[in-house]
LOSEMAR-20328 format. One record per atom (N, C-alpha, C): residue in three letters; x, y, z. Coordinates in steps of 0.001 Angstrom, whole numbers, padded with zeros to 6 digits, always signed. Atoms other than C-alpha are relative to their C-alpha. Layout:
% LOSEMAR-20328
alaXYZ;...
This chain:
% LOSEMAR-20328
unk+000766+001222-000314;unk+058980-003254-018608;unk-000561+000055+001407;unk+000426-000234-001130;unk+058755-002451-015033;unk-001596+000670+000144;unk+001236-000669-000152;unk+056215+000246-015396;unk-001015-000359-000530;unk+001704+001383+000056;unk+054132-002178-017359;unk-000461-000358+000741;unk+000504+000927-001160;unk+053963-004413-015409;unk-000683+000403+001541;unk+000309-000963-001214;unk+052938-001558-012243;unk-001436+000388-000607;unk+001052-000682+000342;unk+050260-000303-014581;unk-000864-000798+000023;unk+000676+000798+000258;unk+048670-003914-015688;unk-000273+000042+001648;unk+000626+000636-001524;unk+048393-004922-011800;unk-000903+001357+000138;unk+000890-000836-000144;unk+046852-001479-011446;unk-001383+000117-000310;unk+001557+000163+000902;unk+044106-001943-013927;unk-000321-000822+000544;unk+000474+001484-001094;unk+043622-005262-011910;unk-000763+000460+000859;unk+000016-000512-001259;unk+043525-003832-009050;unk-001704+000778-000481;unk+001459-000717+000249;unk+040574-001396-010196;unk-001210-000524-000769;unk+000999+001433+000718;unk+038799-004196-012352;unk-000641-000803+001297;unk+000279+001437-000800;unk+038571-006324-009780;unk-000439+000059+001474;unk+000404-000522-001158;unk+037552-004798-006645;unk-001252+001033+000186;unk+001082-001534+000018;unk+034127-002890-005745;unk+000120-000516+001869;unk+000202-000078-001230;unk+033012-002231-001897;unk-000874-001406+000379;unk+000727+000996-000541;unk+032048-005624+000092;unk-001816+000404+000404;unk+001325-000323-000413;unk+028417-006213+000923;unk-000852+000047-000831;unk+000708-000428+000989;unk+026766-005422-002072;unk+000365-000034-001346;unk-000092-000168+001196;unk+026462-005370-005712;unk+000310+001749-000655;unk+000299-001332+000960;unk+027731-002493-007464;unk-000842+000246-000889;unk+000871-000184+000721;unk+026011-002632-010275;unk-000828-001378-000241;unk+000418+001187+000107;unk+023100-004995-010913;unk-000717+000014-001756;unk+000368+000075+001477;unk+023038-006285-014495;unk-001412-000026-000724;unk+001758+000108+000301;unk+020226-005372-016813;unk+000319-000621-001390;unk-000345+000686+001488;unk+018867-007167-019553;unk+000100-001955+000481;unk-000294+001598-000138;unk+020131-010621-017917;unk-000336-000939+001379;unk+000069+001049-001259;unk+019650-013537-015515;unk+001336-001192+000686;unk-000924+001520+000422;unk+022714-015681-014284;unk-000580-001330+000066;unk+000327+000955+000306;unk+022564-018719-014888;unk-000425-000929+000748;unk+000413+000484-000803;unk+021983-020532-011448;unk-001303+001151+000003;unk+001342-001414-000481;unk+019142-017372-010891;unk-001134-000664-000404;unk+001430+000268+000497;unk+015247-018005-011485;unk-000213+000669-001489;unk+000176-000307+001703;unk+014133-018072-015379;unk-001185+001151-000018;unk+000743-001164-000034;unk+012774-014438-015567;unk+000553+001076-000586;unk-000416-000815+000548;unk+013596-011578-016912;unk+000333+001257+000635;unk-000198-001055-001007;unk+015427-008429-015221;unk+000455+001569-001333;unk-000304-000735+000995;unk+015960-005411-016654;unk+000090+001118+001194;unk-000349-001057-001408;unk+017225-002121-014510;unk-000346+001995-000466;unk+000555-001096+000041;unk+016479+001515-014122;unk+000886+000849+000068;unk-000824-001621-000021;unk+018876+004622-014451;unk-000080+001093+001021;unk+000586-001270-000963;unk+019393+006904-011499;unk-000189+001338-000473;unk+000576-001282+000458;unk+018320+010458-011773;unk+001044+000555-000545;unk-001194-000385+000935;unk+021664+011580-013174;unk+000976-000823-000414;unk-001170+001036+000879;unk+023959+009996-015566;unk+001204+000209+000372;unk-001735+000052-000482;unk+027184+009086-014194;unk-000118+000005+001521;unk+000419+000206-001511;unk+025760+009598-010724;unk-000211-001435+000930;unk-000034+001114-000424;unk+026274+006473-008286;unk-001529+000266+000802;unk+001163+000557-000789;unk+022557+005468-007083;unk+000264+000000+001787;unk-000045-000359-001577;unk+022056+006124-003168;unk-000614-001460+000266;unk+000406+001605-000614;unk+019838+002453-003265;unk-000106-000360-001123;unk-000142+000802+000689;unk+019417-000472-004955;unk-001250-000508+000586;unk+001536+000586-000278;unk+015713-001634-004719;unk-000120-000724-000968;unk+000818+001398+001013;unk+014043-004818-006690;unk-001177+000650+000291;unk+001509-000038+000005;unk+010734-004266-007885;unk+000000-001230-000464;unk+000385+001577+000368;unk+009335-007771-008243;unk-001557+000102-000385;unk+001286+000313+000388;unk+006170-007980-010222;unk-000459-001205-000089;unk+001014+001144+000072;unk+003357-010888-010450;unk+000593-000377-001049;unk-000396+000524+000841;unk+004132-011062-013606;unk+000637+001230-001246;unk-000653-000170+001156;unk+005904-009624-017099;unk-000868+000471-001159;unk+000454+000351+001992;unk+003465-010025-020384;unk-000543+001238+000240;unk+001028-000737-000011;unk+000871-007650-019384;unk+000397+001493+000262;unk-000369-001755-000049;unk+000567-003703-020150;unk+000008+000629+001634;unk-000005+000041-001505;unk-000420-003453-016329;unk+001204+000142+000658;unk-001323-000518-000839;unk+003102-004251-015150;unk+001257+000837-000472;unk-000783-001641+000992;unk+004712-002047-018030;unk-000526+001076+000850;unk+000898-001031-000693;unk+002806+000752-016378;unk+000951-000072+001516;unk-000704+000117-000988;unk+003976-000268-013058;unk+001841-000020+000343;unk-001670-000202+000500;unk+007624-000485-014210;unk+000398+001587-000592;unk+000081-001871-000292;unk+007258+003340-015225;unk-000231+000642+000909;unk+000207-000998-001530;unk+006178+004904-012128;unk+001338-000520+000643;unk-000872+000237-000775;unk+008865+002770-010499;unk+001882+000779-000424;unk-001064-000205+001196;unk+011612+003838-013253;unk+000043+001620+000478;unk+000507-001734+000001;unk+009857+008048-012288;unk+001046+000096+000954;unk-000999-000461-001270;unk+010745+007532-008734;unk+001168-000737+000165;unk-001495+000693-000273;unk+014197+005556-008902;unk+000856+001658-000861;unk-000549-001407+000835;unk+015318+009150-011450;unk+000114+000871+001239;unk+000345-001352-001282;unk+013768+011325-008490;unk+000609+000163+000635;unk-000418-000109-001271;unk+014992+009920-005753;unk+001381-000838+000150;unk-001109+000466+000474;unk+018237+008643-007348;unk+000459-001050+000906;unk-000312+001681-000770;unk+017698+004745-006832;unk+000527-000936-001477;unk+000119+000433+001503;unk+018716+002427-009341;unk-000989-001219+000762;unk+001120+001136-000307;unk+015828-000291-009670;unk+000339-001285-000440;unk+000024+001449+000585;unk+016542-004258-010494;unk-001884-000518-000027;unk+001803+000094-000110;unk+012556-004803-011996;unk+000446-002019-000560;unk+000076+001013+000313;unk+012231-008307-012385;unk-000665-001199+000987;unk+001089+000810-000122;unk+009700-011440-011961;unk-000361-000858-000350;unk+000766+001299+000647;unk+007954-014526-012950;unk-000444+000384-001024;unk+001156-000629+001449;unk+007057-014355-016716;unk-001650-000641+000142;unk+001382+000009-000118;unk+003491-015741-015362;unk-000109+000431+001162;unk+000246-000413-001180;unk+001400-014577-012649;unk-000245-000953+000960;unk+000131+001156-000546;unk+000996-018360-011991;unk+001368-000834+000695;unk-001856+000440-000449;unk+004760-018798-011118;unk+000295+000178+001124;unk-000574-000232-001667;unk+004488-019002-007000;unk+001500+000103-000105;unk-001306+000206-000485;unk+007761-020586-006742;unk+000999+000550-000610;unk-000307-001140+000486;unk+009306-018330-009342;unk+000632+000964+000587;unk-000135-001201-000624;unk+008573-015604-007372;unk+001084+000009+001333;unk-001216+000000-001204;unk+010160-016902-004290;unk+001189+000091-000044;unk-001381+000103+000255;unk+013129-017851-005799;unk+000484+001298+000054;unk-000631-001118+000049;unk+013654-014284-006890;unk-000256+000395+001171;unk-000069-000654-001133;unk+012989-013014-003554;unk+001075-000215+000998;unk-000939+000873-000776;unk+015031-015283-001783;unk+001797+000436-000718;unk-000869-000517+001060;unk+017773-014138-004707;unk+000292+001554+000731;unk-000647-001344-000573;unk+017460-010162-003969;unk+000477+000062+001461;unk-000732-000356-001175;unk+017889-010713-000492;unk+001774-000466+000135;unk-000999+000864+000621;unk+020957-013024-001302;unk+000937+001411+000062;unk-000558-000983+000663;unk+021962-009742-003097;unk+000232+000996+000819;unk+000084-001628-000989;unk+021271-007288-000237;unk-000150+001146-000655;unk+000284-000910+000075;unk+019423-005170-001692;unk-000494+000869+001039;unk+000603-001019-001044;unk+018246-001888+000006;unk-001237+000028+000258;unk+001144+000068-000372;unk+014754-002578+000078;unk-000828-001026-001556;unk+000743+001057+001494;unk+012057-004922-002352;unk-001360+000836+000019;unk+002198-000321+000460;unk+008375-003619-003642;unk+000093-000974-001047;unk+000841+001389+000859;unk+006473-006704-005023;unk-001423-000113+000119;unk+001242+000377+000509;unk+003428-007620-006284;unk-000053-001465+000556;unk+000210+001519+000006;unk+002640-011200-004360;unk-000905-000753-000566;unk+000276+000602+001174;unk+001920-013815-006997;unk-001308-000838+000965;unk+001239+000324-000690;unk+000063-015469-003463;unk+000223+000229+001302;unk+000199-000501-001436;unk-001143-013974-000358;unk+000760-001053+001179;unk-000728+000843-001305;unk+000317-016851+001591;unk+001315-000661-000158;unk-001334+000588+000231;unk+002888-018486-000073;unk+001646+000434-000007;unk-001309-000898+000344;unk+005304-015435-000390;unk+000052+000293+001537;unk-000487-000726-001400;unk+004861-014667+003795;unk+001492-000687+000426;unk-001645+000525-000637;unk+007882-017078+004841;unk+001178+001045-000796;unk-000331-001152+000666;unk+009832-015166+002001;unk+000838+001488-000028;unk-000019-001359-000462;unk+008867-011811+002953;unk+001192+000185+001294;unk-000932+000462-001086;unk+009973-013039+006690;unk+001348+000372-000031;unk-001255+000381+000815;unk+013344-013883+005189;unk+000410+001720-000059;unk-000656-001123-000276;unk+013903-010403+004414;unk-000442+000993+001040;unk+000298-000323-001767;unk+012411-009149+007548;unk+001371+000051+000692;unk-000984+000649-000686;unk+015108-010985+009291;unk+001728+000735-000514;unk-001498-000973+000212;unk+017784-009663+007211;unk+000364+001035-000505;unk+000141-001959-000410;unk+016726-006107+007724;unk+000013+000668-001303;unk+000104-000682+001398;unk+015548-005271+004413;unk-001805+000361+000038;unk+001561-000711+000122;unk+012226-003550+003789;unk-000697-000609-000826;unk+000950-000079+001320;unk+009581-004458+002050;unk-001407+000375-000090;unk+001293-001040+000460;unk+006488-002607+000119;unk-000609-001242-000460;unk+000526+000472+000988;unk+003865-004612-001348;unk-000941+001227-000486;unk+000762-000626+001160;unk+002297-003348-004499;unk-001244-000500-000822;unk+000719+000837+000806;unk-001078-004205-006165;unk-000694-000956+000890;unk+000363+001377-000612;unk-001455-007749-004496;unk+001197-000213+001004;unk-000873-000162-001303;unk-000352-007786-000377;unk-000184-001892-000046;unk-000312+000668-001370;unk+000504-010523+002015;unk-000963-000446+001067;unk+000566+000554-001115;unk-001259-012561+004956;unk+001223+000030+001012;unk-001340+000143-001062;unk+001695-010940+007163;unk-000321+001883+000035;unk-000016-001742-000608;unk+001927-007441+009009;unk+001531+000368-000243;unk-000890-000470+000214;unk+005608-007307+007925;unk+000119+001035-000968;unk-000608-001091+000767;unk+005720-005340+004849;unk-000457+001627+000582;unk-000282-001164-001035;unk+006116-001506+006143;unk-001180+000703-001210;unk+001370-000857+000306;unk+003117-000186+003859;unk-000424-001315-001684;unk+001054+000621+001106;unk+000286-001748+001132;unk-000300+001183-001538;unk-000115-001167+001002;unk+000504+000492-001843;unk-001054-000597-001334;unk+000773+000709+000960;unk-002808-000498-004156;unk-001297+000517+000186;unk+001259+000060+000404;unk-006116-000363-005462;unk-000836-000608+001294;unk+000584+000573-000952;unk-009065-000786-002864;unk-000776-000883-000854;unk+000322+001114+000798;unk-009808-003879-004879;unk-001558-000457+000554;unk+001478+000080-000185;unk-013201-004238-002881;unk-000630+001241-000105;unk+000783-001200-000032;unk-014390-001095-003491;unk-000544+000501-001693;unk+000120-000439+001472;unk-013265-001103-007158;unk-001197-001315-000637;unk+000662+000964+000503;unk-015466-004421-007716;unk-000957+000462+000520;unk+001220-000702-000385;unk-018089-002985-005787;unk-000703+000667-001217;unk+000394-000691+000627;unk-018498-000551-008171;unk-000645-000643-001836;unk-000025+000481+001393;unk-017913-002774-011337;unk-001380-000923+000469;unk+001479+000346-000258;unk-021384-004673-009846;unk-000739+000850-000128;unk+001335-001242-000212;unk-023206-001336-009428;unk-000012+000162-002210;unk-000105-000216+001145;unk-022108-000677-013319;unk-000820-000982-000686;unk+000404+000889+000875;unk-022872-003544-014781;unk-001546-000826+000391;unk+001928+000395-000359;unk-026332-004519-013169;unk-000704+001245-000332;unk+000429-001040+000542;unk-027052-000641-014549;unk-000055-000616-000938;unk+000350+000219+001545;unk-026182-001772-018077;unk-000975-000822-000291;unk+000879+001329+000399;unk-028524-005311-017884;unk-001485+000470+000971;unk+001453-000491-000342;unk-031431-003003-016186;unk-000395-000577+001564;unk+000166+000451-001098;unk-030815-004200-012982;unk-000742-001165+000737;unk+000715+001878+000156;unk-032374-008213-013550;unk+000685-000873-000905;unk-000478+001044+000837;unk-030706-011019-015205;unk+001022-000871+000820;unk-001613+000766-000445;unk-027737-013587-014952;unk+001153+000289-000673;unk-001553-000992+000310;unk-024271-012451-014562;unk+000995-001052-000183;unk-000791+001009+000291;unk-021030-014344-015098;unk+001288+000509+000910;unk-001426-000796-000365;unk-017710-013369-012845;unk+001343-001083-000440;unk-001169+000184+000325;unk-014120-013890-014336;unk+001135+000204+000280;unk-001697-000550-001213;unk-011377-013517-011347;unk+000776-000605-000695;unk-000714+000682+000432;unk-008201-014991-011812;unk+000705-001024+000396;unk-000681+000759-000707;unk-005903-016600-009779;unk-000408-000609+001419;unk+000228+000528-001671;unk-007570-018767-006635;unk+001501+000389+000910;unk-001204-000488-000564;unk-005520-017488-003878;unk+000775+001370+000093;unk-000664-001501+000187;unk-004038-014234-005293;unk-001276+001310+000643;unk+000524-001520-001144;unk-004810-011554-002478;unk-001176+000650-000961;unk+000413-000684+000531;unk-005901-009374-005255;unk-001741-000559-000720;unk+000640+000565+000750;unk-008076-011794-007368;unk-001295+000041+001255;unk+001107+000526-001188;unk-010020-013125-003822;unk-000823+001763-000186;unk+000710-001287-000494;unk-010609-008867-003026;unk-000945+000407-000974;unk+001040-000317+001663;unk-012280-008648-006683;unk-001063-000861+000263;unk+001179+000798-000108;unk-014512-011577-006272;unk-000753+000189+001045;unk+000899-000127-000809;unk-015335-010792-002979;unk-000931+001263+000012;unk+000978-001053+000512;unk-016632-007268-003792;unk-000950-000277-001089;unk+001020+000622+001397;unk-018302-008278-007072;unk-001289-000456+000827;unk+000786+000608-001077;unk-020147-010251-004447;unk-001125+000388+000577;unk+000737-001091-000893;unk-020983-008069-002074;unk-000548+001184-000445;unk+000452-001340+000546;unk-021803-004967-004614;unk-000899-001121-000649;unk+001247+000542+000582;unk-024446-007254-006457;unk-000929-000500+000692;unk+001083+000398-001552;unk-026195-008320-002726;unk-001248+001570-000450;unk+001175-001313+000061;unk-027746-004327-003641;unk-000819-000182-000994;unk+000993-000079+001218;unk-029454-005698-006642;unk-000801-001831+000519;unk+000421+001302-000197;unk-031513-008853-005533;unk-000889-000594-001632;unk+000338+000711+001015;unk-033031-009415-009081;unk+001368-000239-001084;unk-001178+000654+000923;unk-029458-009927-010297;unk+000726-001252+000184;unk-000169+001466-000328;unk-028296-013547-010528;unk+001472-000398-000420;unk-001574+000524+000671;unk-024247-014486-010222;unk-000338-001240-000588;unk+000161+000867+000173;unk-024962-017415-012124;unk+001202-001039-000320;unk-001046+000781+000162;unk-021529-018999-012539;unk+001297+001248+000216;unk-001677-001084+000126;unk-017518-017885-011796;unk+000999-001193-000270;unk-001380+000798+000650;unk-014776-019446-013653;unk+001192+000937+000068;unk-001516-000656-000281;unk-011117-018507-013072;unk+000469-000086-001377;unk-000361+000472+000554;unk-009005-017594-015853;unk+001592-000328-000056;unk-001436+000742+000023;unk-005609-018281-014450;unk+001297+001192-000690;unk-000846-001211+000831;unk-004450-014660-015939;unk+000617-000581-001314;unk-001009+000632+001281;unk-004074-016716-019463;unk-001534+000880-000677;unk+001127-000523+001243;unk-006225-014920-022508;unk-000573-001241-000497;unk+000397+000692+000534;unk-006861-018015-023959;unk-000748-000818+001287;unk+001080+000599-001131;unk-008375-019474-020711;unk-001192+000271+000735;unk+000629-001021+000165;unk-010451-016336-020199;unk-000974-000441-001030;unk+001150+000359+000822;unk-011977-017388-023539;unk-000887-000906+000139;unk+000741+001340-000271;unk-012661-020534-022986;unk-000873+000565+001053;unk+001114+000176-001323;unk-014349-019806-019573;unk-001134+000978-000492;unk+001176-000834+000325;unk-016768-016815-021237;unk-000715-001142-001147;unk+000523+001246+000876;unk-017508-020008-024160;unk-000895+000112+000844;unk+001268+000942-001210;unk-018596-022152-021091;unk-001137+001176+000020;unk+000999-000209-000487;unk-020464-019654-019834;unk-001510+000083-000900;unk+000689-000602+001218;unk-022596-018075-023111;unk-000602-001683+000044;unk+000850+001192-000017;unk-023025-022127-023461;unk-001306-000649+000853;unk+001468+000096-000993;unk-024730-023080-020236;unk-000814+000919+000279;unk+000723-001269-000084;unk-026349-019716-019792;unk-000625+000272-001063;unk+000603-000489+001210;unk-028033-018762-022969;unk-000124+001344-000120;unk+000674-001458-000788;unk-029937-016060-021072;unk+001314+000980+000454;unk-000637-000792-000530;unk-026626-014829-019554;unk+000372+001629-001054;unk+000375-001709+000008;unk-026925-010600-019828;unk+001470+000563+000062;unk-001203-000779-000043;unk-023459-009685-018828;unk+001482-000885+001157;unk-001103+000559-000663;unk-019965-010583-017579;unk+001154+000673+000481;unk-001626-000937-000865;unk-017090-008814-014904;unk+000900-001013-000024;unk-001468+000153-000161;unk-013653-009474-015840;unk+000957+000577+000693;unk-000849-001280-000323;unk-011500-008766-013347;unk+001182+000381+000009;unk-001398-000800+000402;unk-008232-008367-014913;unk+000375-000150-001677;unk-000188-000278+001054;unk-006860-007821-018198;unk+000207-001417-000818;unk+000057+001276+000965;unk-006135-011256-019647;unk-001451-000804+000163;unk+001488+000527+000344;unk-009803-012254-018523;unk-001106+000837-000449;unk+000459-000539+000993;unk-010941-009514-020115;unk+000170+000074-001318;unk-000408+000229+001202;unk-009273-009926-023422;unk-000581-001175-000548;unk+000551+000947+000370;unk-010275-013789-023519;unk-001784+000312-000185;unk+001924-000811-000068;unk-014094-012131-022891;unk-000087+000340-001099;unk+000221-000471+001658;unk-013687-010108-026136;unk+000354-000839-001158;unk-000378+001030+001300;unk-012613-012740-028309;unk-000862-000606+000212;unk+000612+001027-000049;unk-015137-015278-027133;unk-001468+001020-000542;unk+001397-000809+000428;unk-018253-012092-027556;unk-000032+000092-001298;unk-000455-000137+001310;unk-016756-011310-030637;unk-000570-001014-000875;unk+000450+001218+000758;unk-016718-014669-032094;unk-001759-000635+000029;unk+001576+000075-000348;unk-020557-015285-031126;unk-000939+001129-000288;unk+000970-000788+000786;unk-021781-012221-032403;unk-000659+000449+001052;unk+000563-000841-001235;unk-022695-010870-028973;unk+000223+001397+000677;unk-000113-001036-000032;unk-021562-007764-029280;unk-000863+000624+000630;unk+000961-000803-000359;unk-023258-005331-027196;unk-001241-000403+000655;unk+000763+001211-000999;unk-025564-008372-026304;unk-000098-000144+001622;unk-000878+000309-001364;unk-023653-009279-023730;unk+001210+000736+000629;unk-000713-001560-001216;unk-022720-006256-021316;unk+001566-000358+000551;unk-001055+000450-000618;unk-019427-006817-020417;unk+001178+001414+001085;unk-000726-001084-000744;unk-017492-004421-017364;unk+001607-000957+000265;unk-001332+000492-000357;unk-013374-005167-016902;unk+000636+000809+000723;unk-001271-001153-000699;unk-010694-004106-014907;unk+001126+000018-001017;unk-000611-000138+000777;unk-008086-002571-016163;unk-000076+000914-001211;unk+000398-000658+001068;unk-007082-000506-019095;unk+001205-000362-001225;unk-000917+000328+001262;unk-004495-001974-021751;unk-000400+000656-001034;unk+000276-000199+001222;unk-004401-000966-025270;unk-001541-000606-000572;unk+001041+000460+000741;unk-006802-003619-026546;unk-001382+000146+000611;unk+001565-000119-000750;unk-009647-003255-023403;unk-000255+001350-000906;unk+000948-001405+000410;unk-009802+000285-024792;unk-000316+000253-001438;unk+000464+000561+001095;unk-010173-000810-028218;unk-001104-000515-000277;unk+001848+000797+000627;unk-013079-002913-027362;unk-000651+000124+000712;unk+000885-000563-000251;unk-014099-000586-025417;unk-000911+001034-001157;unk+000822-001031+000986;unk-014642+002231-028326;unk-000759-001017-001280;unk+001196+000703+000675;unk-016042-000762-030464;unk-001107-000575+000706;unk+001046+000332-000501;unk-018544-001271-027998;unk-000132-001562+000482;unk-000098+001703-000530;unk-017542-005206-026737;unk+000118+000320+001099;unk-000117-000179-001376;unk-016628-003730-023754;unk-000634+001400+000507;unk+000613-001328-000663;unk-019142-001017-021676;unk+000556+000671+001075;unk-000454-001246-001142;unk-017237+000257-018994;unk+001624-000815+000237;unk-001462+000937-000664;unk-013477-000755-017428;unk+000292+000786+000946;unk-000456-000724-001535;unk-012564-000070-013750;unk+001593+000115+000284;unk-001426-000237+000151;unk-009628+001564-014174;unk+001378+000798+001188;unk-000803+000173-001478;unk-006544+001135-011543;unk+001336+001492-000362;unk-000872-000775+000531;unk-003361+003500-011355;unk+001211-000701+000036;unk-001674+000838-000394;unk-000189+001026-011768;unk+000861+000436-000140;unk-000874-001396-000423;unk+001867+004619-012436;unk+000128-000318+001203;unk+000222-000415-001859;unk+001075+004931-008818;unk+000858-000855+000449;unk-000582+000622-000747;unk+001703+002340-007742;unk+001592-000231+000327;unk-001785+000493-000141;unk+005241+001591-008795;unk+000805+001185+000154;unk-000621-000965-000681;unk+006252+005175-008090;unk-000400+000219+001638;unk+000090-000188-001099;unk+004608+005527-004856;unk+001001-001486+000989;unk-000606+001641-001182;unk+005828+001556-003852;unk+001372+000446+000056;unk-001502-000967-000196;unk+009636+003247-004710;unk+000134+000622+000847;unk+000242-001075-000617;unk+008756+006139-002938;unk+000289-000342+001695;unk-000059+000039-001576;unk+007622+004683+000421;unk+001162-001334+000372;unk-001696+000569-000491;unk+011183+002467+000546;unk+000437+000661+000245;unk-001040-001227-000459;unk+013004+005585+000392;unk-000506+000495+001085;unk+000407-000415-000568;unk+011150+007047+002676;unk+000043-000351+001315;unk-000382+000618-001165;unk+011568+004406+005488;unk+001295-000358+000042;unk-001494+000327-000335;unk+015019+003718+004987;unk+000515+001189+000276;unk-000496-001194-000608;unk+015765+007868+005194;unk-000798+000077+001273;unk+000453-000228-001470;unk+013500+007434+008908;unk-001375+000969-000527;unk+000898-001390+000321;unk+010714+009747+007308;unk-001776-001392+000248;unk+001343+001008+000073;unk+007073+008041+007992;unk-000694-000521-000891;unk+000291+000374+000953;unk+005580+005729+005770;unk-002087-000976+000283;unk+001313+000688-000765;unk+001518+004600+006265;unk-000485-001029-000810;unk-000154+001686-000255;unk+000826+001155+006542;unk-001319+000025-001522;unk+000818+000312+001596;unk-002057+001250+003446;unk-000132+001004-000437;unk-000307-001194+000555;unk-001781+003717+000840;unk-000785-000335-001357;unk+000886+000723+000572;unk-004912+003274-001564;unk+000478+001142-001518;unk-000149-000537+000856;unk-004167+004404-005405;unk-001283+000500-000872;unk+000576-000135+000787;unk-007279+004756-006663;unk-001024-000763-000913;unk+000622+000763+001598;unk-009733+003484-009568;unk-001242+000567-000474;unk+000909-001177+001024;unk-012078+005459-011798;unk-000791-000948-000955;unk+000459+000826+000895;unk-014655+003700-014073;unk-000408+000651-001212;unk-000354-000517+001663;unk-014223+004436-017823;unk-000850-000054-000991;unk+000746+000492+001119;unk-016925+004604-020242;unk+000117+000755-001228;unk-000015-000704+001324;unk-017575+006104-023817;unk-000313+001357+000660;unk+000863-001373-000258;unk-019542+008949-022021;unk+001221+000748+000476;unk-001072-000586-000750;unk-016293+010060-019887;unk+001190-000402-000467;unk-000702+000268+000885;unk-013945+008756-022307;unk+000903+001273-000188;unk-001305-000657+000412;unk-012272+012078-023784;unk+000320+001166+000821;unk-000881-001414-000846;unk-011797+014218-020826;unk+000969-000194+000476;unk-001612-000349-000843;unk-008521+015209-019910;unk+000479-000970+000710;unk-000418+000930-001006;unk-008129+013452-016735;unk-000089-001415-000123;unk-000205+001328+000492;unk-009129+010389-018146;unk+001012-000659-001083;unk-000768+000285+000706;unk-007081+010052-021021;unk+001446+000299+000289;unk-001731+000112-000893;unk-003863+011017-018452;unk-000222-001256+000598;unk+000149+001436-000924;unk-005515+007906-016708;unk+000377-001224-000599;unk-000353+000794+000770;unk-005432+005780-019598;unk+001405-000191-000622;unk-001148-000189+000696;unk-002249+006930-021239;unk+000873+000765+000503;unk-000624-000026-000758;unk-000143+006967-018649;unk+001835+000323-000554;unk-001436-000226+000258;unk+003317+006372-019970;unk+000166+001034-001378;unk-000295-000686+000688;unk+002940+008749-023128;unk-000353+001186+000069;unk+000212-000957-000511;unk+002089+011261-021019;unk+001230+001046+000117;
């Protein structure tokens, strides 16, 4: 009975004790129950059975969209590589400011070893960020930065350069005269503003092209539709329309679709999901300015490790974006661009 009783406290003993400071392991799959209503799910270090060297949060905008799947693979590449385990988790909308904070405010809580996030809004997440500033934790933004010089590098799309381009495209397809329609998303979101403001400024090179209206769609598909409706309604004449992210491109193809404007009405998107490239090869959609969110979420991994081992990390680190049409469709490099994770 003795040595029972020596063994049970033992198992105790090793149940019930990990190293102060930190989470041993951070549960995947779940949220507790005080935590923000989101969804977490975790990443495997590079060898099985191997204890993880960090513990990084990737915090995305948002959840639904193939975009942050994508971005949750690259991050998943380099947590294997560079044997991190990852806590990925976020606001299930991209409209979920306070969401986001919560979880931020949460991993630091947690002490993690460093955060890469996607901010849901350029201003609202700086206090936040701060926050883990203060209690000496790193952070990357990914995608969509900050109105703050804290995070230790910008890991994303030159979002004015890539809208630039999606103006030069799409005033090609409508012959370089008509009225256009733009479909950002989120007022506020870093990313959304850098899209509209290029769009902008790349259609100043065409003076017979006319922005004639911009409706937000709030990153909802069904709000997307609605706003390409409106437009097709008051516009008649309108020639073509830049979506610049994947749920206001999707609402775009359902609303062309339904109107029989196929091909009518020129349409350029960002982005490359399953269904944009669907309606791209049926011809609803003529071109899509396509980002690398691989990249991103392995490189945003990447340059954590990188500043927490002392190794240099540079302050903007641009991924890329390529514009996709039928013509350049089945070469190689494009279809590694598109089909990223079944690569």
């Amino acid at each position: 009975m003795k040595v029972l009783l020596i063994r049970l406290i033992s198992v105790l003993v090793i149940c019930g004790c990990t190293p102060s400071g930190r989470q041993e392991n951070v549960t995947s799959g779940a949220v507790p129950e005080t935590g923000p209503p989101a969804v977490a799910q975790s990443a495997a270090p590079a060898a099985e059975g191997v204890k993880a060297a960090y513990e990084i949060a990737v915090i995305p905008k948002g959840l639904a969209h193939l975009f942050w799947l994508t971005v949750k693979a690259g991050a998943e590449e380099a947590a294997k590589e560079f044997n991190a385990h990852i806590t990925w988790i976020g606001p299930a909308k991209e409209t979920e400011i306070a969401q986001q904070i919560n979880i931020v405010e949460d991993m630091i809580t947690k002490k993690v070893d460093a955060i890469v996030m996607a901010a849901c809004d350029k201003d609202a997440l700086v206090d936040a960020i701060q926050q883990a500033a203060t209690a000496k934790i790193p952070v990357v933004t990914i995608d969509s930065g900050v109105e703050s010089d804290v995070p230790i590098s910008f890991v994303a799309t030159d979002n004015i350069a890539g809208a630039k381009s999606a103006a030069r495209e799409l005033a090609k397809l409508i012959g370089n005269e008509g009225k256009v329609g733009l479909i950002p998303f989120v007022p506020g979101a870093a990313t959304s503003v850098l899209r509209e403001d290029g769009f902008k400024e790349g259609l100043k090179e065409f003076p017979n092209v006319e922005l004639a209206v911009t409706l937000y769609c709030h990153s909802d598909v069904a709000k997307g539709m609605a706003a390409t409706q409106d437009m097709m309604t008051t516009f008649p004449d309108l020639k073509g329309i830049f979506a610049a992210n994947e749920p206001g491109a999707l609402g775009a193809v359902q609303a062309i679709k339904a109107a029989n404007k196929a091909g009518q009405i020129k349409l350029v998107a960002f982005d490359a999901a399953e269904e944009e490239i669907s309606a791209l090869k049926e011809g609803v959609i003529q071109a899509l300015i396509v980002q690398n969110p691989f990249q991103m979420g392995y490189l945003g991994v990447k340059s954590a490790i990188d500043h927490i081992q002392g190794r240099p990390v540079e302050k903007r680190i641009d991924t890329g974006v390529t514009v996709v049409t039928m013509e350049n469709f089945n070469q190689p490099e494009i279809q590694k661009l598109l089909y990223p994770v079944k690569q």
